[in-house]
C-alpha positions in Angstrom: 0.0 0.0 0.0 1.3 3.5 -0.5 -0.7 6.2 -1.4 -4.2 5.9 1.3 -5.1 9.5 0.5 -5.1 12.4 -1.5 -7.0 15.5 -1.0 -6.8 16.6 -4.3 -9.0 13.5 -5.5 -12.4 15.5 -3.9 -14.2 18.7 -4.8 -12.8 21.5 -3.1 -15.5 22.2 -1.1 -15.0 18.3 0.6 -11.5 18.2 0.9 -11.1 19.6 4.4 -13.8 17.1 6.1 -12.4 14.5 3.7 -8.5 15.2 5.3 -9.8 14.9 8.7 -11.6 12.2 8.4 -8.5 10.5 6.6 -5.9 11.7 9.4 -8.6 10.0 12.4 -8.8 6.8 10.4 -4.6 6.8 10.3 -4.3 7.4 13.6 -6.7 7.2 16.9 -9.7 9.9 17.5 -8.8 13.3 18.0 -9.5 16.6 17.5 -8.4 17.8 13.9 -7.8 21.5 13.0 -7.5 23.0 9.7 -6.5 26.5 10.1 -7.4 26.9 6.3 -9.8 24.7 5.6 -10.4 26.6 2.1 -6.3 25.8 0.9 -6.2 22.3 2.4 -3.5 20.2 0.2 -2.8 16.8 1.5 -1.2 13.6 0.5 -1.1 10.3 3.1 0.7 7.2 2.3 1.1 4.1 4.5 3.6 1.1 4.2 2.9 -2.0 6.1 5.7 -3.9 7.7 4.2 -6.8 9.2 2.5 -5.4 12.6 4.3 -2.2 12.4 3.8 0.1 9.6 5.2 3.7 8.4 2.9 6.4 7.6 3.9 9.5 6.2 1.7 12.7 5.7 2.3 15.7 3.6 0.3 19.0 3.9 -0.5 22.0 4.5 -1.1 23.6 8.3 -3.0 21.6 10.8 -2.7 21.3 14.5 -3.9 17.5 16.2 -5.1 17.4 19.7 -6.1 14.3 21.7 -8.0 14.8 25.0 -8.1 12.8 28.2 -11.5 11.6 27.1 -10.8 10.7 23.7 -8.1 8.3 25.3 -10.3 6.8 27.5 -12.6 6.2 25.3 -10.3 5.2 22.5 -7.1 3.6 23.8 -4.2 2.7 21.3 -2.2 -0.4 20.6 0.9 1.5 18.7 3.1 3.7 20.1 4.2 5.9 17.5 7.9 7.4 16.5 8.2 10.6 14.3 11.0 12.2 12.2 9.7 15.7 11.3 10.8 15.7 7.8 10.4 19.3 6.0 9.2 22.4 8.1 9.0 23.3 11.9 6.2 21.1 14.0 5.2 22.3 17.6 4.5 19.0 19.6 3.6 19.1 23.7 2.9 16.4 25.6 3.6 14.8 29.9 3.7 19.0 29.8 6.5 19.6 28.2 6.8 22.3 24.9 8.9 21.3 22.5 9.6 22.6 18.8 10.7 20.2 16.6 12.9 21.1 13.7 13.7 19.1 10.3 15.3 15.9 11.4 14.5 16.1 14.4 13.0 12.9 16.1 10.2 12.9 19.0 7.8 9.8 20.2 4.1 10.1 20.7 2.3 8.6 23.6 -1.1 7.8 21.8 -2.4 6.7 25.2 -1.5 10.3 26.8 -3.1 13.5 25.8 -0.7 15.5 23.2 -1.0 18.7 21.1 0.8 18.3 17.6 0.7 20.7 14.7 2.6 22.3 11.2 1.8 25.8 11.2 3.4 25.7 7.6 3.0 23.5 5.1 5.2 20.8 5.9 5.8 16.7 6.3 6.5 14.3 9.0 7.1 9.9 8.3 6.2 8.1 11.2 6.9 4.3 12.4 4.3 2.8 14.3 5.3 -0.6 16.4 2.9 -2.5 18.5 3.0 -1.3 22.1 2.6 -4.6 23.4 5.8 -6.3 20.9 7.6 -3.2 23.4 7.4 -4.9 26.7 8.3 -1.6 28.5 6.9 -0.4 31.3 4.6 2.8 31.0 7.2 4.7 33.2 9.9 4.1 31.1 8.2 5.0 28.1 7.0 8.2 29.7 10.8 9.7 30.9 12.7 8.4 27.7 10.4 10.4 25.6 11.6 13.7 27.1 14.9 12.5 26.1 15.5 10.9 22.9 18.7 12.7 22.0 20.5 11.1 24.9 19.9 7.2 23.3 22.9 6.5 21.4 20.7 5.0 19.1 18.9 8.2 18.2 20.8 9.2 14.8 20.5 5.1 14.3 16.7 5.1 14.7 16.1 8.0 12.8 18.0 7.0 9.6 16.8 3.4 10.3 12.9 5.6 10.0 14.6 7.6 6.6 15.3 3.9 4.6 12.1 2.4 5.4 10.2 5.8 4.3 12.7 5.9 1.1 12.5 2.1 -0.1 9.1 1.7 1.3 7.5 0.2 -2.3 10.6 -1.9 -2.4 11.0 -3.4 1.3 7.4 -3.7 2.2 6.5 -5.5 -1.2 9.3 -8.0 0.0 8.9 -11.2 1.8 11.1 -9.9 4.9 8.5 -7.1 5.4 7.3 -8.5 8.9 10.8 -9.2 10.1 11.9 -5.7 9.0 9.3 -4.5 11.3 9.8 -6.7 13.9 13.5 -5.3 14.0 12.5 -1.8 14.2 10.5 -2.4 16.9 13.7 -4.4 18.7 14.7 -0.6 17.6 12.6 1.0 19.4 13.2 -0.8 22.5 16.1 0.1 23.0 15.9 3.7 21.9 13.5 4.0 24.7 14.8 1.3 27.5 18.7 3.3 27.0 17.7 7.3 26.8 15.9 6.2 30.2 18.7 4.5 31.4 22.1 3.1 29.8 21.9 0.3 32.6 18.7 -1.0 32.0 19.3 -1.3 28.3 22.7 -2.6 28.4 21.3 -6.0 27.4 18.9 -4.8 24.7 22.0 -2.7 23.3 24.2 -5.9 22.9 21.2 -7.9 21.3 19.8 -5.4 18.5 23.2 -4.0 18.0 25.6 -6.8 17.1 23.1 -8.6 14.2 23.2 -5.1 12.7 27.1 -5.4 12.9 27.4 -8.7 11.6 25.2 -7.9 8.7 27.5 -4.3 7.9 30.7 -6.6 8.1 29.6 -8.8 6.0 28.2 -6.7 3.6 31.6 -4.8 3.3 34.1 -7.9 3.5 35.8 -6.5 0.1 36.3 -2.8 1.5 39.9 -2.8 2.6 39.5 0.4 4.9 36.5 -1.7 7.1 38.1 -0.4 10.3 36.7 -0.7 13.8 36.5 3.3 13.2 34.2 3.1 10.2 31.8 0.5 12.4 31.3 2.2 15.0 30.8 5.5 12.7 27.8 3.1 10.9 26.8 2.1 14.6 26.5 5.8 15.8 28.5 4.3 18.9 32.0 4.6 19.8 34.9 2.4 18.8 35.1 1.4 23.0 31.6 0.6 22.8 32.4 -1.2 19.6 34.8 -3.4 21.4 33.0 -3.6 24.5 29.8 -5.3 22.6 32.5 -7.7 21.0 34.0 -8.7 24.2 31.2 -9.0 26.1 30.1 -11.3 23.3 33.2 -13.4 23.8 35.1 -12.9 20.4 37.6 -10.5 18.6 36.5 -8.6 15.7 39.7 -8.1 13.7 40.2 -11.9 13.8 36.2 -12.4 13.1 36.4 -10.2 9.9 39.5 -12.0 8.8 38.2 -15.4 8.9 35.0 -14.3 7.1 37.1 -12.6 4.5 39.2 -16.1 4.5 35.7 -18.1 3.7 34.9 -15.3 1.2 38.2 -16.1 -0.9 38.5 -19.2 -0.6 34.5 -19.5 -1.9 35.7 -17.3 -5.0 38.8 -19.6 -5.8 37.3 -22.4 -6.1 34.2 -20.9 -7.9 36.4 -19.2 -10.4 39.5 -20.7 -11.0 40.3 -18.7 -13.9 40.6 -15.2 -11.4 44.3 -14.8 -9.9 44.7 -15.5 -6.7 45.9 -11.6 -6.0 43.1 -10.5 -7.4 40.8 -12.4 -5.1 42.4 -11.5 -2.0 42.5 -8.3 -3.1 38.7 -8.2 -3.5 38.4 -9.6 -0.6 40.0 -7.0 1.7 43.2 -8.3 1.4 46.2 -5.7 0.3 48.9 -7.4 0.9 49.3 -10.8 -0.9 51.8 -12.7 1.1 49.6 -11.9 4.6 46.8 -13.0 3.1 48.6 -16.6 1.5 49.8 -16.9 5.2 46.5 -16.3 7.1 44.8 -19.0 4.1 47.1 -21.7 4.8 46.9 -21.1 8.7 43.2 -21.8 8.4 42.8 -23.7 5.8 46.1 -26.0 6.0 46.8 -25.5 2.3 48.1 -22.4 0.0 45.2 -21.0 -1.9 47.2 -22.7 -5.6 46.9 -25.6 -3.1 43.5 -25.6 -3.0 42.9 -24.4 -6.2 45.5 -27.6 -7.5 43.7 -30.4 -5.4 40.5 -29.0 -6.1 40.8 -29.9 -10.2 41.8 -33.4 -9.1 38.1 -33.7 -7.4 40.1 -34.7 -4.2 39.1 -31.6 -2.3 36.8 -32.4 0.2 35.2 -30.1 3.3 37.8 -29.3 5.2 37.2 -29.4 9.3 38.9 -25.6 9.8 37.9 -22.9 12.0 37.3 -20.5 9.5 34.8 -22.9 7.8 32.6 -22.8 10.8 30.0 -20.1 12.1 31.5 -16.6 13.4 31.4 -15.4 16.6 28.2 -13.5 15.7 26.4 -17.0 15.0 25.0 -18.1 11.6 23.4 -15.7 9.1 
């Protein structure tokens, strides 16, 4: 699904009651105000990833109020997160003010009064996870939204919000659509459970943050400059936190990355015996030729013209090697 509505599709005189009645169905009952209900232009689209879902609204000024009664009356099951994407917003809610800029992210409690309008024409693309797929308490939701910036999974999240929104027709279409939604809401967790408190979400940290790792390594195995630096840089998190994660997991990267590379190679030389071996390991990370014939035999027991040699004489069999078994990460 992508485009759910467009107010240019009704009469002019219907579009304003049409927008508001779109923006209500989108969303949980409130309050909708169209300060020019005469120039209304707006444009909804919504993406569904399994039980969470990004919706994204485009439009000109409006201002969105939900009362104490209208939550009673009409409790949510999503929580919603929000990067306000082109002009200023004004959002308030647990009485607290806040003017959010391009970029910026902020979470709405749609079981908690709030006040949240575009006084310009302007967009916003939201995620929307399952409160109960959370598992946090109330409380903690309450004092991490006050806080976001302090996660260090804040610039994560909101680029994390940005791809989804980007290659939405793409990603949702795709048959990993619920498990990409099920791991921004392991997102979401943790954005919340660590701007309230770094110790509480140590263990959420270690457990969304290292698949994502394993995945970047592995999807930059030929980059010779994949350094713990540029990791961390992908990770928003420090090369000591980098480290720390990796330790605490019980392996080293450096030698983790190597062995992969190793399986990588080795793959490719016996896939294409017709590519020189220097250019393999160089495509594989490896600059320098003779470290990377020395790290092959160590794990492997033979040369990579060994292998390559004993492989045409259909004597090659699979090799029991530690580089042949699962890294440190676990399977893919």
């Amino acid at each position: 699904m992508a485009v759910v509505f467009r107010s240019s599709d009704y009469a002019q005189a219907d579009r304003a009651d049409a927008t508001r009645v779109a923006m209500q169905e989108q969303s949980v009952p409130s309050w909708v105000v169209l300060p020019d209900p005469d120039a209304v232009d707006s444009l909804m689209q919504v993406w569904m990833y399994g039980q969470a879902c990004i919706f994204r609204a485009e439009m000109t000024g409006f201002r969105l109020l939900r009362s104490p009664r209208q939550v009673r009356t009409g409790p949510a099951e999503m929580l919603s997160i929000t990067v306000q994407e082109a002009s200023n917003g004004l959002f308030g809610q647990y009485g607290n003010q806040q003017v959010l800029r391009p970029g910026e992210l902020f979470l709405t409690d749609l079981n908690s009064p709030y006040d949240y309008g575009q006084p310009t024409y302007g967009s916003s693309r939201c995620l929307q996870v399952p409160i109960e797929a959370l598992g946090l308490p109330h409380e903690v939701v309450r004092d991490a939204a006050t806080r976001l910036a302090a996660s260090p999974l804040y610039t994560l999240v909101t680029a994390h919000i940005g791809e989804l929104t980007r290659r939405a027709d793409e990603l949702s279409a795709d048959p990993s659509a619920a498990a990409l939604g099920s791991t921004a809401t392991d997102l979401v967790r943790t954005l919340l459970a660590s701007a309230y408190d770094m110790g509480y979400a140590r263990g959420m940290m270690a457990e969304v943050l290292l698949p994502r790792i394993r995945g970047y390594v592995r999807g930059h195995l030929g980059d010779p400059d994949l350094t713990p630096a540029r990791i961390a840089r992908a990770h928003d998190i420090s090369v000591r936190r980098l480290f720390q994660l990796c330790a605490e997991a019980g392996f080293s990267l450096e030698q983790w990355i190597i062995e992969e590379r190793l399986i990588k190679a080795r793959e490719e030389l016996l896939r294409h015996p017709e590519v020189p071996v220097a250019a393999v390991a160089r495509r594989w990370g490896f600059v320098n030729h003779a470290h990377f014939s020395r790290r092959f035999r160590a794990a492997f027991g033979l040369s990579p013209r060994e292998v390559r040699r004993v492989a045409r004489t259909g004597a090659l069999g699979t090799e029991s090697c530690a580089a042949s078994q699962p890294g440190p990460l676990g399977p893919a």
